[in-house]
C-alpha positions as a printed NumPy array, in Angstrom:
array([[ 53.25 , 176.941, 195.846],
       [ 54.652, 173.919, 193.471],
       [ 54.764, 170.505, 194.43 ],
       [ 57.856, 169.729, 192.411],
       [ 59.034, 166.217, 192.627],
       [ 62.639, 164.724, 191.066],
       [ 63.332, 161.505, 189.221],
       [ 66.602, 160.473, 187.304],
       [ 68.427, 157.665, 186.01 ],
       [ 71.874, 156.843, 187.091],
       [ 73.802, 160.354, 186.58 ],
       [ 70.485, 161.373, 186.882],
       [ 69.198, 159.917, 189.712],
       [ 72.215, 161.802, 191.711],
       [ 70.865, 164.955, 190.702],
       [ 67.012, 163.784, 191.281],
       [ 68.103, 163.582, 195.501],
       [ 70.766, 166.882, 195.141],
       [ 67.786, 168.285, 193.462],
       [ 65.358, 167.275, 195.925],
       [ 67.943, 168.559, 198.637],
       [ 67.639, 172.025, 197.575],
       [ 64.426, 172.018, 196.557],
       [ 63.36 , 173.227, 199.779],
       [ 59.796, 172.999, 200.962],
       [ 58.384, 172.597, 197.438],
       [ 60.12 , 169.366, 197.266],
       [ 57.338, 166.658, 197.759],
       [ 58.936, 163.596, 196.522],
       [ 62.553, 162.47 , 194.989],
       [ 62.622, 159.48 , 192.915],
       [ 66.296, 157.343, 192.053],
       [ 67.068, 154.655, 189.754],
       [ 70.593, 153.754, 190.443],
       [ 72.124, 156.972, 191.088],
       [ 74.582, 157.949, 193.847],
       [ 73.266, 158.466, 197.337],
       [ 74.606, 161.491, 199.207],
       [ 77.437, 160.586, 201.603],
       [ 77.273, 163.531, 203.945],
       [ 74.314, 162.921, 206.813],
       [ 74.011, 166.438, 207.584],
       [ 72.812, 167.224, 203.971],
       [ 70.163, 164.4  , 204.164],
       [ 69.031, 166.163, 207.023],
       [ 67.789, 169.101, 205.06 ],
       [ 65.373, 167.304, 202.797],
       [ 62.068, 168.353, 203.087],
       [ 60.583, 164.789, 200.755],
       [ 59.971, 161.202, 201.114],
       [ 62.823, 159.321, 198.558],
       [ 62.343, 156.135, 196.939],
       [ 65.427, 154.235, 195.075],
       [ 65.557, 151.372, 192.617],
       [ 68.523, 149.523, 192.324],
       [ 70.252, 146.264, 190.818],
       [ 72.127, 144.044, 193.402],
       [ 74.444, 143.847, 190.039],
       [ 75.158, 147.203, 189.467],
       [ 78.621, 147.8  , 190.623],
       [ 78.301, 151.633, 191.129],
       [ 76.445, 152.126, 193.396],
       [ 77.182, 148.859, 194.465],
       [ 75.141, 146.755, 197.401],
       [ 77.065, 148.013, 199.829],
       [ 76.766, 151.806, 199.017],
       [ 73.075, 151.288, 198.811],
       [ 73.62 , 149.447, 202.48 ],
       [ 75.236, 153.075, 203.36 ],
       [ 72.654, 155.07 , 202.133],
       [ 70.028, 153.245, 204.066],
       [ 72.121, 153.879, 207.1  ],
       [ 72.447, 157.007, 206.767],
       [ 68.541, 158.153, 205.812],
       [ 68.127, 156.775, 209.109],
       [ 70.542, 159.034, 210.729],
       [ 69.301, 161.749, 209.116],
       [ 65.631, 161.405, 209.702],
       [ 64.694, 160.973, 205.848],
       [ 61.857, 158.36 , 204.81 ],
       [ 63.341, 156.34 , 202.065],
       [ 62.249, 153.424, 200.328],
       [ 64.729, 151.17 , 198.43 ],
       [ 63.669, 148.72 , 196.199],
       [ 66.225, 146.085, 194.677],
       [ 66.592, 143.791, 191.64 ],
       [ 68.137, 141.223, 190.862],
       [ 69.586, 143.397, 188.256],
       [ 72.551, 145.398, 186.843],
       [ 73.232, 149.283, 186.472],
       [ 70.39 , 150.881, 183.944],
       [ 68.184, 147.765, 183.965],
       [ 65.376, 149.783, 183.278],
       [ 66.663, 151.242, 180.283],
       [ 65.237, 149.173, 177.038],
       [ 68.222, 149.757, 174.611],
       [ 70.855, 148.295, 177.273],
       [ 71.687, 144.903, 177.401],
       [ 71.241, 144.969, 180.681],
       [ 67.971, 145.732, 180.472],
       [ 65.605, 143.79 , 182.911],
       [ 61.069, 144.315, 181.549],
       [ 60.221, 142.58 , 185.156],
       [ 62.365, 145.137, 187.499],
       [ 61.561, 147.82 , 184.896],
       [ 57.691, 147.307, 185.535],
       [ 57.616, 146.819, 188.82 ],
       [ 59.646, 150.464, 189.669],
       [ 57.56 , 152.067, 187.142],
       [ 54.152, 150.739, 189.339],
       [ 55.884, 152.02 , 192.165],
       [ 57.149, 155.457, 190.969],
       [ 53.167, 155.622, 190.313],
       [ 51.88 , 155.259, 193.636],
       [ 54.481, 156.844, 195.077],
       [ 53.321, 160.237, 193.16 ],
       [ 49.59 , 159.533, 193.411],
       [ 50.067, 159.368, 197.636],
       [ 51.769, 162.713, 197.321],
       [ 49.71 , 164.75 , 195.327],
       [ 46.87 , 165.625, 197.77 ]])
């Protein structure tokens, strides 16, 4: 069957872990640059995929402390994720936003890399 992996930015990234939620065993991998974490544990518990999220210690939605959350509750639920933060605002990796931030933007794109290549096999 399809490996099918999810990515999105902000909006986007929400959708990349709902996505990844539903995407039932086929779901290998969910990648998330700033987007909203899902708030309900028992959800998170139904992922089937490893999830790693990028995010600015800026960005005011989702903020530090939802990020803080999120990590709490992955580890309620069981889910392997992997958060990497920047010192950064919302859509830093975007190149037309002001915000925009080339050393946080290279460094998630390295690790949105590797984090495919270990789950293709």
């Amino acid at each position: 069957s399809a490996k099918v992996f999810t990515i999105g930015w902000c909006f986007g990234g929400g959708w990349s872990l709902q996505t990844s939620i539903e995407g039932g065993k086929q779901a290998v991998g969910c990648m998330m640059y700033y987007g909203q974490p899902e708030k309900d544990v028992n959800r998170l518990k139904t992922i089937n995929c490893d999830i790693v999220g990028f995010f600015g210690n800026l960005d005011q939605w989702p903020s530090p402390a939802v990020v803080d959350q999120f990590v709490k509750d992955a580890a309620a639920a069981g889910v392997k994720l992997s958060v990497n933060r920047y010192e950064a605002n919302h859509a830093f990796a975007n190149p037309s936003n002001p915000n925009h931030n080339q050393a946080a933007t290279d460094d998630a794109y390295a690790k949105v890399l590797a984090f495919v290549k270990a789950r293709m096999n």
